[in-house]
C-alpha positions in Angstrom: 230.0 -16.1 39.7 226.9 -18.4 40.1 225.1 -19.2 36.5 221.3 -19.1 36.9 218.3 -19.9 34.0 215.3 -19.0 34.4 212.4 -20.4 35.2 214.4 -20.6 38.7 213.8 -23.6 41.0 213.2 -23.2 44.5 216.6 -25.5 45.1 218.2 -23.2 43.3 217.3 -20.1 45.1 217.5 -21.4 48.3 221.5 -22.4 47.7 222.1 -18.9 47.4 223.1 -16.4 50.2 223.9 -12.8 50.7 226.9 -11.4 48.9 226.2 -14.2 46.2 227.3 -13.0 42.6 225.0 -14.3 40.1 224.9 -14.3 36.0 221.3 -14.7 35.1 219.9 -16.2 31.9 216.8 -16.5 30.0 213.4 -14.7 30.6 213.0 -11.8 32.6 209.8 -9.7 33.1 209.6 -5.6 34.1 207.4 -4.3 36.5 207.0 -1.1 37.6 205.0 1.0 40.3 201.6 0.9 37.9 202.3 -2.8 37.1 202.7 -3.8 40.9 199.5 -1.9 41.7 197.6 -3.7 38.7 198.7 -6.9 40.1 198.2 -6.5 43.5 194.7 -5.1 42.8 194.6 -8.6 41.4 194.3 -8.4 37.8 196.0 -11.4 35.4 199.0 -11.2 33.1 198.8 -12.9 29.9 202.3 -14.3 31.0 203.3 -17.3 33.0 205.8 -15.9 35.9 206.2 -19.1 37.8 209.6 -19.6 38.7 210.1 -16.5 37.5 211.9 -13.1 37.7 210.7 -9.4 37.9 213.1 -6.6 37.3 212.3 -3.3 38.6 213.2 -1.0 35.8 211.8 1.3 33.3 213.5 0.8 30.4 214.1 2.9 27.0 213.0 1.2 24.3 213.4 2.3 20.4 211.5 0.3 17.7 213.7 -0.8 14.4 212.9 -2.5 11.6 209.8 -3.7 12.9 211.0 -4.9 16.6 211.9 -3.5 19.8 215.5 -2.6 20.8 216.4 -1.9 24.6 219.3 0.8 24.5 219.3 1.4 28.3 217.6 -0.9 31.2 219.0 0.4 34.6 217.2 -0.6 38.0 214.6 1.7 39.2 214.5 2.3 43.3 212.5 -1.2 45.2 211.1 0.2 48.0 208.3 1.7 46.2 206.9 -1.8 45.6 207.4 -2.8 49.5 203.3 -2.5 49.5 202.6 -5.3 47.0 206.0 -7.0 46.1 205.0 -9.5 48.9 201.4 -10.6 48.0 202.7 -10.5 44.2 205.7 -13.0 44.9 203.1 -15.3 46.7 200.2 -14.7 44.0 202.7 -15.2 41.2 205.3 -18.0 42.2 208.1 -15.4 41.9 211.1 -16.4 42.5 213.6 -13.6 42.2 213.4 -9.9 42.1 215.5 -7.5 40.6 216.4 -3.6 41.4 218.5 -1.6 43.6 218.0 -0.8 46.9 216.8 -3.0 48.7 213.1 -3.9 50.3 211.7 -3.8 53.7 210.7 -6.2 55.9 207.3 -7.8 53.8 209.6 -8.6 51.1 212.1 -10.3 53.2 209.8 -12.4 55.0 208.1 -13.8 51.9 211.2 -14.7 50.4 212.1 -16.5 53.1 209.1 -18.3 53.3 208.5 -18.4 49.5 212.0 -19.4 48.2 212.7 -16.1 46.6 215.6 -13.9 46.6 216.6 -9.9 45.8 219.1 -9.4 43.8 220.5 -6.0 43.7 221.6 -4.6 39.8 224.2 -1.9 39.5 222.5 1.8 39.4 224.0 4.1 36.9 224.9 1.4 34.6 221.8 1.5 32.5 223.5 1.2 28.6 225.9 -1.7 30.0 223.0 -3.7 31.9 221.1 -3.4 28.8 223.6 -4.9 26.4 222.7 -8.2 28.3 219.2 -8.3 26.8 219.7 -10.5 23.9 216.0 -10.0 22.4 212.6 -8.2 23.3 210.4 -10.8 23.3 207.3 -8.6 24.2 205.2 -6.0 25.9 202.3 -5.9 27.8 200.5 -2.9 29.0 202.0 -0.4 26.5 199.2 1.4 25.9 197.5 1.3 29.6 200.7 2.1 31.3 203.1 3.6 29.2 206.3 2.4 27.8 208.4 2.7 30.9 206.1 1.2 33.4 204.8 -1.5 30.5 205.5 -5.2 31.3 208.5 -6.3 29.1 209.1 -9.6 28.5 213.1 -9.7 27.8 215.5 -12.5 26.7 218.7 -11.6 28.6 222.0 -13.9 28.5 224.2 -13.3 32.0 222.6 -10.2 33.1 225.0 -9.8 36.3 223.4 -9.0 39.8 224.4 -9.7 43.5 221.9 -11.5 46.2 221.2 -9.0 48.9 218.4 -10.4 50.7 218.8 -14.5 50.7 215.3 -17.4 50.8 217.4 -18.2 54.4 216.1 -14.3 55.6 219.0 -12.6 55.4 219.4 -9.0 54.5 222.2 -7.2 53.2 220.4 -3.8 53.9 219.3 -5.0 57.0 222.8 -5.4 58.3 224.2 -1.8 56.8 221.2 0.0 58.0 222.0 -1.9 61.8 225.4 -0.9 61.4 225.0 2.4 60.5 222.9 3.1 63.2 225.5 1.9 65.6 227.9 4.0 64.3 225.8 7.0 64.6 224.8 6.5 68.0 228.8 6.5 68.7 229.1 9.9 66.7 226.5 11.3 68.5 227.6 10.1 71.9 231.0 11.6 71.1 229.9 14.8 70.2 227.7 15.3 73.2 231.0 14.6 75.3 
């Protein structure tokens, strides 16, 4: 398991490679479908994401005793952001996203040339990735966007994930979706025999 802390360096994401089990560490920003439109459209966070991280979730959030607790913070699908994750990982100095998945082809071209990696979060385990966030350190966009697709800034301590797409150009989905098609050209070959 590799230990990463955030802000990332590009050294650091470059020495990583598909299939890479990782343990991140310190600040970590949502971002959903509004929020990637907002930015992409150009607009300004009030946060600095330089060498940072964006997780693609939506997640539930209950106030107590004044502050925000998350009690579930599961990965929302990528893809959907395949329009702007690109120009935001550019605009932004990103240097990892988070979600489940994968992206397409935009995505895995700017991390390549960026220094930025994907790194795929289990799906389903929504309560169990959310007891890694220590402390909810803010929101932005609660009222414009709505709590889910808010910008939460979150303090997480070895928030576990696994590099699917590499900085080198590598793709994880790539190579299953390659595969697959292989092997259904060879089912449907046999079946027309």
């Amino acid at each position: 398991m590799i230990q990463l802390n955030t802000p990332l360096t590009e050294e650091s994401v470059r020495s990583l490679k598909v299939g890479d089990m990782v343990e991140l560490s310190g600040i970590i920003f949502t971002g959903r479908d509004a929020v990637h439109k907002w930015l992409y459209d150009g607009n300004t966070p009030p946060m600095d994401f330089r060498g940072g991280v964006i997780y693609h979730c939506g997640p539930v959030m209950l106030k107590k005793g004044g502050r925000w607790i998350s009690t579930a913070a599961g990965p929302t699908t990528s893809i959907r952001e395949e329009p702007y994750q690109a120009a935001i990982i550019e605009r932004l100095g990103l240097r990892a996203i988070i979600g489940k998945g994968g992206m397409g082809e935009k995505t895995r071209q700017a991390c390549q040339k960026l220094g930025c990696v994907y790194l795929h979060a289990i799906g389903g385990a929504a309560q169990v990735l959310a007891e890694a966030i220590q402390e909810v350190q803010g929101v932005f966009g609660y009222e414009e966007f709505g709590s889910p697709e808010a910008i939460w800034q979150l303090k997480v301590e070895r928030f576990p994930a696994v590099v699917t797409m590499d900085a080198h150009g590598n793709s994880l989905h790539k190579e299953i979706e390659s595969a697959s098609g292989r092997k259904l050209a060879e089912f449907q070959a046999q079946a027309r025999k």
